[in-house]
Structures are given as C-alpha cells and as structure tokens.
N, C-alpha and C positions, 0 to 999 in steps of 0.2 A: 504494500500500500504506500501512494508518495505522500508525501507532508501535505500538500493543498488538500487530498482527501481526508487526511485524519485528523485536520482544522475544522476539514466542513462537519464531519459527522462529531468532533465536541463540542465546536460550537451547538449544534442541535442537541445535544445531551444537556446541555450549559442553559438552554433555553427551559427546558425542561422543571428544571427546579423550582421556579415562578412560582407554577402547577401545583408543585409538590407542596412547598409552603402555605398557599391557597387551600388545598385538602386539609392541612390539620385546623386551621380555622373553623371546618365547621363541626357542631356539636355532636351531628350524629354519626362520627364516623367511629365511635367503639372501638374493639379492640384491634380496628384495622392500623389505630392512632402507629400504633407498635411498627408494622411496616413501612407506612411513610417514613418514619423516623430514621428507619433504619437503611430505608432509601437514600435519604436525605445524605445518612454519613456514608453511604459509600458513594453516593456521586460525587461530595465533596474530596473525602479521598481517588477517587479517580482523576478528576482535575488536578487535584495538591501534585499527584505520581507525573501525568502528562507533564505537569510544567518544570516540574524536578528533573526529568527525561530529557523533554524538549525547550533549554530555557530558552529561546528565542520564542516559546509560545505565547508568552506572558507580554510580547510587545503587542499584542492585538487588542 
C-alpha cells in the first residue's frame, strides 16, 4: 500500500470518531457504553502508532 492511500483511509478512520463521541452522549445506549469506549481507545491508539511510524503524518 503507498502513503497517499494509507493517509486516505486514516484520515477516514480519523473522521470517524466525531460519531463515536456523538454515541456515548446518548442515554440509551446501555451496556453498548463499554464498546464505544473501547472503540474510542483503540482508534486513538491506532492514530498515536500511525504517526509514531509515519512522522511526516502528523504534518497534515
């Protein structure tokens, strides 16, 4: 995979959190609370890794 694709497809990952964030707000999400959460930290550590990897990613 080159670099312009694996920008596109974190960026879209990257997009994604918004969402994620947006779900634990509402009251009746129950014990799914647990998975977004858990969502949450590893797309953040997925990002943290990418940009530790790739530091040039972090200019975007």
């Amino acid at each position: 995979m080159d670099l312009p694709t694996l920008k596109e497809r974190i960026a879209a990952v990257q997009s994604k959190r918004e969402y994620l964030l947006s779900l634990l707000e509402q009251p009746n999400l129950g014990i799914l609370r647990v998975d977004v959460n858990q969502a949450l930290e590893e797309l953040d550590e997925l990002v943290e890794e990418y940009k530790r990897t790739i530091p040039e990613a972090d200019s975007n």
